[in-house]
C-alpha positions as CSV (number, residue, x, y, z in Angstrom):
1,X,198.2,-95.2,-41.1
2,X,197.8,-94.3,-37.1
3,X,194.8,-92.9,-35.4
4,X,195.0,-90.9,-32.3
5,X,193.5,-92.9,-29.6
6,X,192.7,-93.0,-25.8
7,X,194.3,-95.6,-23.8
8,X,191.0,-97.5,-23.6
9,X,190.2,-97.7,-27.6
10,X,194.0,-98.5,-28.1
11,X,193.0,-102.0,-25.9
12,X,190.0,-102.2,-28.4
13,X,191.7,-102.3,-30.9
14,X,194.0,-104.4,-30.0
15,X,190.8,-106.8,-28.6
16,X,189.2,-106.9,-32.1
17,X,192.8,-107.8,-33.9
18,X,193.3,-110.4,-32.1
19,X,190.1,-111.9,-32.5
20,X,189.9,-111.3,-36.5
21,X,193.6,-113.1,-36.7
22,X,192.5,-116.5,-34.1
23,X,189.2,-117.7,-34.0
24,X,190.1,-119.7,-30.6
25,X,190.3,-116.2,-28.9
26,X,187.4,-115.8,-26.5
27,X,186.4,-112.6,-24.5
28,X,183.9,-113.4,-21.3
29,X,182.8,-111.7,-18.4
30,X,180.3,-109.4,-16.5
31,X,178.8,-107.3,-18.9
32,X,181.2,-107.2,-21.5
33,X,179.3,-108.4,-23.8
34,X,176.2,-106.0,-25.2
35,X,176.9,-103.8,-22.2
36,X,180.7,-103.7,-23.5
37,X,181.7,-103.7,-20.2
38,X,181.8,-101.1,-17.4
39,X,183.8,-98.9,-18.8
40,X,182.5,-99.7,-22.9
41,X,186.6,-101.5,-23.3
42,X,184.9,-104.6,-25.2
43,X,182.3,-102.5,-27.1
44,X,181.3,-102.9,-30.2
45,X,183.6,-106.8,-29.8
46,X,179.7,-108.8,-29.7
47,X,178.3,-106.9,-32.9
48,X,181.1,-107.8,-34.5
49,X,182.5,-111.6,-33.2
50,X,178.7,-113.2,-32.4
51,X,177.9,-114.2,-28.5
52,X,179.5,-117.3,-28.6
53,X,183.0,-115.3,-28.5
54,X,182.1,-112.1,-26.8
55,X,179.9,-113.1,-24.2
56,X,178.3,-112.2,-20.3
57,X,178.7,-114.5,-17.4
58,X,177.2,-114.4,-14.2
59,X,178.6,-112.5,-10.9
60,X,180.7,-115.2,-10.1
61,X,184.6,-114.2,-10.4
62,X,185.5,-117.7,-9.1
63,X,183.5,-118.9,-12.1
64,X,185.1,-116.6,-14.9
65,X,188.6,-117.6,-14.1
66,X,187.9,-122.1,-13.6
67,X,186.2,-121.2,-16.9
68,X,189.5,-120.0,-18.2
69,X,191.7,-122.7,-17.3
70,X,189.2,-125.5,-19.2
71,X,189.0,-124.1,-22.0
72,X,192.8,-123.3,-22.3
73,X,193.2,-126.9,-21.7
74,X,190.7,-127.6,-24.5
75,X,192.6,-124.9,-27.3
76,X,191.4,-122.4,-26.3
77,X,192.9,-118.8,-25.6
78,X,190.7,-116.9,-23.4
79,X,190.5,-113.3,-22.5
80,X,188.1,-113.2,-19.2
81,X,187.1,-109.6,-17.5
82,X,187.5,-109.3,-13.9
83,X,185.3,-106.2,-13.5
84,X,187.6,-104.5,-10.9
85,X,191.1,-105.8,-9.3
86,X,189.7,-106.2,-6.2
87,X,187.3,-109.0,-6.9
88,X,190.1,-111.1,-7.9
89,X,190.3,-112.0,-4.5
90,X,186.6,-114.0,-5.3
91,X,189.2,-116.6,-7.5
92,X,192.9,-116.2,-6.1
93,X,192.9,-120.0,-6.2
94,X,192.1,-120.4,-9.4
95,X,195.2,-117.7,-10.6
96,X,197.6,-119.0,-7.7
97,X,197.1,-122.6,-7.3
98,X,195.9,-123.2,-10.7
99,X,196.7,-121.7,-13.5
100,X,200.4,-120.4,-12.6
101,X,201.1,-123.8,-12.1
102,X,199.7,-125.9,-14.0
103,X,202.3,-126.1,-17.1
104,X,204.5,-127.1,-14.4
105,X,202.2,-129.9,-13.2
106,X,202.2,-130.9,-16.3
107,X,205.8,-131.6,-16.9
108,X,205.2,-128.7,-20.1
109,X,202.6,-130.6,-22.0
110,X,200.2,-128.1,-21.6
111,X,200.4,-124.0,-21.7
112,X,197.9,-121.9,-20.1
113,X,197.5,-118.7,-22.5
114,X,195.2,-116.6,-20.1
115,X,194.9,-112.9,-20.2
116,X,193.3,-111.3,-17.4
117,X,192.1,-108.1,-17.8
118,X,191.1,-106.0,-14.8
119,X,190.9,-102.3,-13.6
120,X,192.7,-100.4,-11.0
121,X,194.5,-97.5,-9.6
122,X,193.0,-94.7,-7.6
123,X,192.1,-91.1,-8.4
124,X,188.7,-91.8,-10.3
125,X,187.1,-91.6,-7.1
126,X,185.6,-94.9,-7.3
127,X,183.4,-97.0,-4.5
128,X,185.2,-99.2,-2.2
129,X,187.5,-102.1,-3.8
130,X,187.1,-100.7,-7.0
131,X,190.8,-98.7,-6.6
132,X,192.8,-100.7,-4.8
133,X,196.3,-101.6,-6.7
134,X,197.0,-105.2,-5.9
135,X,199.4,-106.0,-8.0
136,X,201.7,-106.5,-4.4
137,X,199.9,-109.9,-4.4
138,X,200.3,-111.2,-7.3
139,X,203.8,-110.4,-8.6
140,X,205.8,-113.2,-6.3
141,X,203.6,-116.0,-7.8
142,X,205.7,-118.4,-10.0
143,X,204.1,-118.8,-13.8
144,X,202.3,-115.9,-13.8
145,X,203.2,-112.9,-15.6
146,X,202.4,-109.3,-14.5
147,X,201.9,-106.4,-16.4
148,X,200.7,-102.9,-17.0
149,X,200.8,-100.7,-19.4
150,X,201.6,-96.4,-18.9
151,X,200.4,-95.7,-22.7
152,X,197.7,-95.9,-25.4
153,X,200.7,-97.4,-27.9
154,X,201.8,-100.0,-25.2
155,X,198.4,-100.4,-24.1
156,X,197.6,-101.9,-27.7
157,X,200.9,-103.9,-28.1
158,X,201.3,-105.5,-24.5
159,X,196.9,-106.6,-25.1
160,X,198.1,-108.3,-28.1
161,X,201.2,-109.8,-27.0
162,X,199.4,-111.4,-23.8
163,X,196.8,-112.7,-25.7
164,X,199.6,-114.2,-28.2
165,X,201.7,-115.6,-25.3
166,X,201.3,-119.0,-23.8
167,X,201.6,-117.9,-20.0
168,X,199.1,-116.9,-17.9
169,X,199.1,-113.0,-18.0
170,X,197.6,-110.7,-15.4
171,X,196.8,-107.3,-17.5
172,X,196.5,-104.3,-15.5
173,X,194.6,-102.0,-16.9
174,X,194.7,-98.3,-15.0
175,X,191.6,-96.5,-14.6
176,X,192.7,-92.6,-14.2
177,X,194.8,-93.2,-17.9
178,X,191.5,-94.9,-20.0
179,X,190.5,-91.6,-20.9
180,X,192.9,-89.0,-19.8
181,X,195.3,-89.3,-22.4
182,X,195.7,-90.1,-26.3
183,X,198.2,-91.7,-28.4
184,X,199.0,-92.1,-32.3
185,X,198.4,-95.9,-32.5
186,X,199.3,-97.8,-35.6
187,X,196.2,-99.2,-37.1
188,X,198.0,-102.6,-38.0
189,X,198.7,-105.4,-35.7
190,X,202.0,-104.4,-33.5
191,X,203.5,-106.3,-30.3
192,X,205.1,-104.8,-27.2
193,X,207.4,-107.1,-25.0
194,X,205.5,-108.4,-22.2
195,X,209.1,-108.5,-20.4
196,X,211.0,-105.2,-21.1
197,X,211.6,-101.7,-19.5
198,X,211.5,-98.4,-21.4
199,X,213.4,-95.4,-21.1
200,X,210.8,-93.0,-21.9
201,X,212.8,-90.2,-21.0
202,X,216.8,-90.3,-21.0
203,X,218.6,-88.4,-18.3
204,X,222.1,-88.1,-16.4
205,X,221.7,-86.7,-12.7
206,X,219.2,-89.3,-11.3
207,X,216.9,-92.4,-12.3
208,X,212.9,-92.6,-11.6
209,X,211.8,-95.9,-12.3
210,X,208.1,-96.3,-12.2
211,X,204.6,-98.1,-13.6
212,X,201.4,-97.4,-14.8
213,X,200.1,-94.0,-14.1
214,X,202.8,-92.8,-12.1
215,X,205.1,-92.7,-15.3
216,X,203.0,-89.9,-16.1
217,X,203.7,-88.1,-12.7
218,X,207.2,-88.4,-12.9
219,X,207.5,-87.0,-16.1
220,X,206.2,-84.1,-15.0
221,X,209.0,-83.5,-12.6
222,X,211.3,-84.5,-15.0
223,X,210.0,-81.4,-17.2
224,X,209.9,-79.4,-13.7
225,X,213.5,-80.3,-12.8
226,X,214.6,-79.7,-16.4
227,X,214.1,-76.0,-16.0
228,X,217.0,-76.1,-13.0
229,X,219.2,-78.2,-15.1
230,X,218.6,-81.5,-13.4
231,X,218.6,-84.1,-15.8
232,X,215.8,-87.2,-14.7
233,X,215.5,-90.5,-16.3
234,X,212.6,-91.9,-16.5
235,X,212.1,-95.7,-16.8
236,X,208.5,-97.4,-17.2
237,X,208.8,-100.7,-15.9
238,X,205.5,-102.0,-17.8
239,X,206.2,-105.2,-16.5
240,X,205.9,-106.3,-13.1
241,X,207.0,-110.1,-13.5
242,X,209.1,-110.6,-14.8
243,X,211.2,-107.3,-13.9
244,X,213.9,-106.1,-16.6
245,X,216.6,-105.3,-14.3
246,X,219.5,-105.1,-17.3
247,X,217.5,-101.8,-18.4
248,X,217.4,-100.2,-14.7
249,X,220.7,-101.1,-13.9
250,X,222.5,-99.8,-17.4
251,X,220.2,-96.4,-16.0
252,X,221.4,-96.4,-12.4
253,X,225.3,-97.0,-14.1
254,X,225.1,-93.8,-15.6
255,X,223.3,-91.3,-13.3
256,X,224.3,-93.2,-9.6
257,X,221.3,-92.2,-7.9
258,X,217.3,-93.9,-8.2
259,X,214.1,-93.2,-6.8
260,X,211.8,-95.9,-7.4
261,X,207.4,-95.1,-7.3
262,X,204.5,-97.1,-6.7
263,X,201.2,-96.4,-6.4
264,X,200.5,-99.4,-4.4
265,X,201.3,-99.7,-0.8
266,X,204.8,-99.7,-0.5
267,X,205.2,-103.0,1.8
268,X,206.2,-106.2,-0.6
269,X,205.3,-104.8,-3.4
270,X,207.0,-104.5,-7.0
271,X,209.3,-101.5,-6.6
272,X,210.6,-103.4,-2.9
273,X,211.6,-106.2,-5.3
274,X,213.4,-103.7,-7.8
275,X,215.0,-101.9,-4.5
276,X,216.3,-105.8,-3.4
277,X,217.6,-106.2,-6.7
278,X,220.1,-103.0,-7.3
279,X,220.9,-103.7,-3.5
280,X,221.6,-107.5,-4.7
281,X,223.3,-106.8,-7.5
282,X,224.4,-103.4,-8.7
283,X,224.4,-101.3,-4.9
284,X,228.3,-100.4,-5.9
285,X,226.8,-98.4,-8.8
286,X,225.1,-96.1,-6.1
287,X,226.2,-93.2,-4.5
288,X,223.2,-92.5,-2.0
289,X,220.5,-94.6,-0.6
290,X,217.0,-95.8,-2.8
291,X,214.3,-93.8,-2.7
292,X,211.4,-94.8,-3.0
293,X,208.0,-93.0,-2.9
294,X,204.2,-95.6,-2.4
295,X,201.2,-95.1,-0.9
296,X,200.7,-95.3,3.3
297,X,200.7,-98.8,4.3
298,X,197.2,-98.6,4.9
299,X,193.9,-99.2,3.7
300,X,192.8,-98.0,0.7
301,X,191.1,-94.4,1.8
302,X,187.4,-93.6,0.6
303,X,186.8,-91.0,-2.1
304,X,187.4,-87.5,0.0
305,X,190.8,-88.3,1.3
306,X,191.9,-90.4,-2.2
307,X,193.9,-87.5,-3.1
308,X,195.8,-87.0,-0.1
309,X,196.8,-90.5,0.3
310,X,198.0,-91.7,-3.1
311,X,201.7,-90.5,-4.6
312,X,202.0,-87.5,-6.7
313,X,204.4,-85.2,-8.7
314,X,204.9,-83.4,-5.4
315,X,206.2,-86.5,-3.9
316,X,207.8,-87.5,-6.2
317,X,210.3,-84.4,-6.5
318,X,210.6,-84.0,-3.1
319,X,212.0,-87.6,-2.5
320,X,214.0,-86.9,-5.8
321,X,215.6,-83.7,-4.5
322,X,216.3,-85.0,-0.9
323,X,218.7,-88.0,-3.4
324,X,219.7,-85.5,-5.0
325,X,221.3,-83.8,-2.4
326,X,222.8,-86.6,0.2
């Protein structure tokens, strides 16, 4: 039986499975509890699981993450809230110097199973550090695991298999796709691979490899281009760290040409790590330069200018027709 379902109830649903099936699951953060959360993702969770597994904490982000690594040391698998991605930076130690590491520190005798959730991505028109994409920060740390889902169906299966995994997983949750788009989800427990690309369209002429909401906008100019016989392939990367290169460079095999898109700034970030590794190891496969499309390297823009700052369709097919024809 499958329900249609926003992206936001698919990672609801996916939150209330897991904790029916393990009563160490834990969800914790501000407001998440009665409240839901800010955006109502945990609602409903409290009613359901009892405050002593659904449950507010203070403002203190710093707090919400030591939090996290105690109790997975004690058995626990927590599922803390960081209300928006930019107030991780109120606990990068505790995700870089702490819980990425630890298993490491501890020669493997202890796992940290840790799902962060947080918010982000632009085009909601949200206040200041609310928006930001900073998953540029985060992808080169070692033992941490990076990823974010472009759909309702993977939404629900990449919750469950973080939750299930025994690594520290950063879950990036985009704002503009909580309510802007439905799936049919399953209604029974399902997993999605927390370390594999999808080809979500297939295609012969070029390859767009992109993340979270920008999947969406370059499918649109794969059905533009479509109309002019230009055949686009389409791979979601949905995860960040570890990258799948096997399934962007069987793509880049067959169609020779790749544009990769961000909607992060495009200094450091994930798609210059996909770039370094088809020049690394699969540049003979190419017969024009990478494209790639970001965001300026700039500050994050307030509300009015959002739009004209962050990567679109129309960006997107521009680069793709200037590969096209070099």
């Amino acid at each position: 039986m499958a329900n249609k379902l926003t992206y936001i109830k698919a990672i609801t649903q996916g939150l209330d499975q897991v904790l029916q099936d393990d009563p160490k699951t834990l969800i914790f953060g501000e407001d998440v509890g009665k409240n839901g959360g800010v955006f109502r993702t945990t609602e409903g969770l409290q009613d359901k699981y009892g405050e002593d597994r659904v449950f507010d904490t203070p403002l203190a982000e710093s707090g919400i993450l030591g939090m996290s690594i105690g109790l997975s040391l004690t058995g626990w698998r927590p599922i803390p809230e960081i209300q928006f991605m930019g107030f991780t930076m109120e606990a990068v130690d505790s995700v870089v110097g702490q819980m990425s590491r630890n298993r490491f520190r501890m020669s493997g005798a202890k796992s940290m199973p840790i799902t962060i959730r947080t918010p982000f991505g632009g085009g909601t028109h949200t206040a200041e550090l609310h928006g930001d994409s900073l998953e540029n920060l985060f992808v080169g740390v070692p033992g941490l695991r990076v990823v974010t889902p472009a759909n309702p169906y993977d939404a629900k299966g990449m919750i469950i298999s973080a939750v299930e995994n025994n690594d520290p997983v950063l879950f990036m949750e985009n704002l503009k796709l909580y309510r802007s788009m439905r799936d049919e989800i399953p209604a029974e427990k399902y997993t999605v691979p927390l370390d594999k690309a999808k080809v979500v369209r297939e295609g012969t002429d070029i390859t767009v490899v992109a993340y979270s909401a920008e999947v969406n906008e370059a499918l649109k100019v794969a059905d533009k281009l479509a109309k002019e016989n230009i055949s686009v392939e389409v791979i979601d990367l949905r995860s960040l760290s570890p990258i799948d290169d096997a399934t962007i460079f069987a793509s880049i095999d067959k169609t020779h040409k790749v544009v990769i898109v961000q909607e992060a700034q495009k200094m450091a970030g994930a798609g210059a790590q996909v770039a370094a590794d088809i020049a690394e190891k699969d540049i003979m496969s190419l017969d024009s330069p990478i494209g790639c499309v970001a965001s300026p390297d700039s500050v994050f823009p307030f509300a009015m200018a959002e739009n004209d700052w962050l990567p679109n369709a129309d960006d997107i097919e521009a680069k793709v027709r200037d590969i096209l024809s070099y």
